[in-house]
C-alpha positions in Angstrom: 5.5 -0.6 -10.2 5.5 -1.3 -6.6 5.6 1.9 -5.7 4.2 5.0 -7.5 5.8 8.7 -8.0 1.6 9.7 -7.9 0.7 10.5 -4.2 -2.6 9.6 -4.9 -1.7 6.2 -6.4 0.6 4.4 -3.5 0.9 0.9 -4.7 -0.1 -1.1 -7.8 1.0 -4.7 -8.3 1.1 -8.2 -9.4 2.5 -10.7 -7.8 3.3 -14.8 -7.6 3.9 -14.6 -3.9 1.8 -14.0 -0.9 0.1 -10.8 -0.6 0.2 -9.1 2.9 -2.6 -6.8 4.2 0.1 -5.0 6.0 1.6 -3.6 3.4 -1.0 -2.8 1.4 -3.1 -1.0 5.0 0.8 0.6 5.2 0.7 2.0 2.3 -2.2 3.8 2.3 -2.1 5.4 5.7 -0.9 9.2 6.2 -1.7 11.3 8.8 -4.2 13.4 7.1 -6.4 10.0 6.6 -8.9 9.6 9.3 -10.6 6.9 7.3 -9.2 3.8 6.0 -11.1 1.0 4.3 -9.7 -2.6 2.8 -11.1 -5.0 1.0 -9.6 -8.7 0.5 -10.2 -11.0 -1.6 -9.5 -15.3 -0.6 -9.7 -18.3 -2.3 -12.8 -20.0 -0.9 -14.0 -23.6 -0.8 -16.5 -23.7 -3.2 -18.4 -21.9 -6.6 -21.8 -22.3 -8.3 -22.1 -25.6 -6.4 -18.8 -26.9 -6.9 -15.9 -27.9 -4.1 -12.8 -25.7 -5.2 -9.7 -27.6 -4.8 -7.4 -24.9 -5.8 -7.1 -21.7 -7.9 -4.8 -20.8 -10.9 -4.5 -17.2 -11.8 -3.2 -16.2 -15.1 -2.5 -12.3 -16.3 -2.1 -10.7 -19.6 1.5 -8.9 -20.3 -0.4 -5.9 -19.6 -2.3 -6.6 -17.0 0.2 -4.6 -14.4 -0.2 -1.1 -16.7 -3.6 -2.0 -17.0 -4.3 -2.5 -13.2 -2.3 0.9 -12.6 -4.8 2.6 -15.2 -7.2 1.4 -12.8 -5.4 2.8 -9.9 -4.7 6.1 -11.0 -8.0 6.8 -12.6 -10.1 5.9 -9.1 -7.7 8.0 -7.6 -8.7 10.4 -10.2 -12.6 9.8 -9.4 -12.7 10.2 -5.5 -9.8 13.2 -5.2 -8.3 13.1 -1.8 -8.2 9.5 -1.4 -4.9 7.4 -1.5 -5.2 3.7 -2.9 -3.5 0.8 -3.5 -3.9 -2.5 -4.8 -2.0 -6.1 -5.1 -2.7 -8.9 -7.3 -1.7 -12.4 -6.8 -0.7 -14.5 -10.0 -0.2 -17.8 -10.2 -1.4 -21.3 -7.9 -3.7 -20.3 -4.9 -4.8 -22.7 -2.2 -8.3 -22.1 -0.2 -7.6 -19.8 2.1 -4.8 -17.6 0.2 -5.5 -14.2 -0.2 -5.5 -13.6 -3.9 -6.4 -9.4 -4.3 -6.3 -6.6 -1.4 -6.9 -3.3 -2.3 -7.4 -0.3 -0.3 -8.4 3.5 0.2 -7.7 5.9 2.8 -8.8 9.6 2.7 -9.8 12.3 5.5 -13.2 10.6 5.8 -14.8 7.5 6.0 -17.4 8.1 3.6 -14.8 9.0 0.4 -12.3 5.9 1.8 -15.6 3.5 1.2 -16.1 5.0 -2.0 -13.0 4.7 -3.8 -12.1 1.2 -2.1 -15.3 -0.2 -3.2 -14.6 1.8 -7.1 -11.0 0.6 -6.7 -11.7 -3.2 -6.5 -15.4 -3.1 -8.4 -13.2 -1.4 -11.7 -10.5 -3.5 -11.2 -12.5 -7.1 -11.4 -13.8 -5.8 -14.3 -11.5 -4.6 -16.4 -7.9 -6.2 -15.5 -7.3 -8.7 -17.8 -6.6 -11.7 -14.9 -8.1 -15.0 -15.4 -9.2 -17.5 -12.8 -9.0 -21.0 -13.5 -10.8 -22.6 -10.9 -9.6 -26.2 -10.2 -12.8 -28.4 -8.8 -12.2 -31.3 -6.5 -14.3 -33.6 -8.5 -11.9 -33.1 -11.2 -13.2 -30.7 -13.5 -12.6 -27.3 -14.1 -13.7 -23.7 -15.0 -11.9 -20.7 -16.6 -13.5 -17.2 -14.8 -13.2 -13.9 -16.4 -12.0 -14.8 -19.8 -13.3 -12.3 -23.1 
C-alpha cells in the first residue's frame, strides 16, 4: 500500500530496495504542518559486543497489513498528525538505512509524539525479523516470538 486513501495515514511500506528519507519527509509534509519529525533507522557495525558484517531482514506475509495497523492506529492516537513509515526487507550492508518513519502535524510537540509512538509500536509489534550476520562468523536472529 504505498500510498494510502487515509489522510492521516500517507505511506506504509515494505520494501527490498533502498529506502529514501525523501520520500518518506515528502510524504508527510502539508502546509498546515509546522512541525516535522523523522526517525531512521541504519545498519550499524556492531551489537552486544559483536562486529556486524551484514543484516538479513525477513517479514511475515502479513507484516505489510500489520505495519499499516500500526500506522493507522498512531494516527488514530495523536489526531492531527500525518505519518508514514518504510521498511526495508531483505540483505542490508552497515550503513543502509533499514526503517524511516515519520510524523508531521501543526506543532512540534504532537509531530514528536506520534513519530516516536509510530516507530516504538512498530518495532514491537511488526512481525520483521533481523538476522544479524557477525563477522567472526556467527550469527543471531533479533525479534523472533
Amino acid at each position: 500500500m504505498p500510498h494510502s486513501t487515509d489522510a492521516a495515514v500517507v505511506l506504509c511500506d515494505l520494501r527490498d530496495a533502498a529506502l529514501s528519507v525523501d520520500e518518506v519527509l515528502a510524504a508527510v509534509r502539508h502546509p498546515s504542518c509546522g512541525g516535522v519529525t523523522l526517525f531512521v533507522g541504519v545498519v550499524r557495525d556492531h551489537d552486544q559486543g559483536h562486529d556486524v558484517r551484514e543484516l538479513d531482514y525477513s517479514a511475515h506475509p502479513t507484516a505489510l497489513t500489520a505495519m499499516g495497523e500500526v500506522c493507522r492506529v498512531v494516527a488514530e492516537r495523536h489526531p492531527g498528525a500525518r505519518v508514514a513509515a518504510i521498511h526495508r526487507v531483505g540483505e542490508l550492508a552497515v550503513g543502509d538505512l533499514a526503517v524511516v518513519v515519520a510524523a508531521a502535524a501543526p506543532h512540534r510537540d504532537l509531530a514528536f509524539a506520534a513519530c516516536r509512538d509510530l516507530i516504538d509500536t512498530l518495532k514491537g509489534t511488526v512481525p520483521i525479523w533481523k538476522h544479524q550476520l557477525f563477522a567472526d562468523g556467527g550469527s543471531e536472529w533479533v525479534g523472533l516470538p
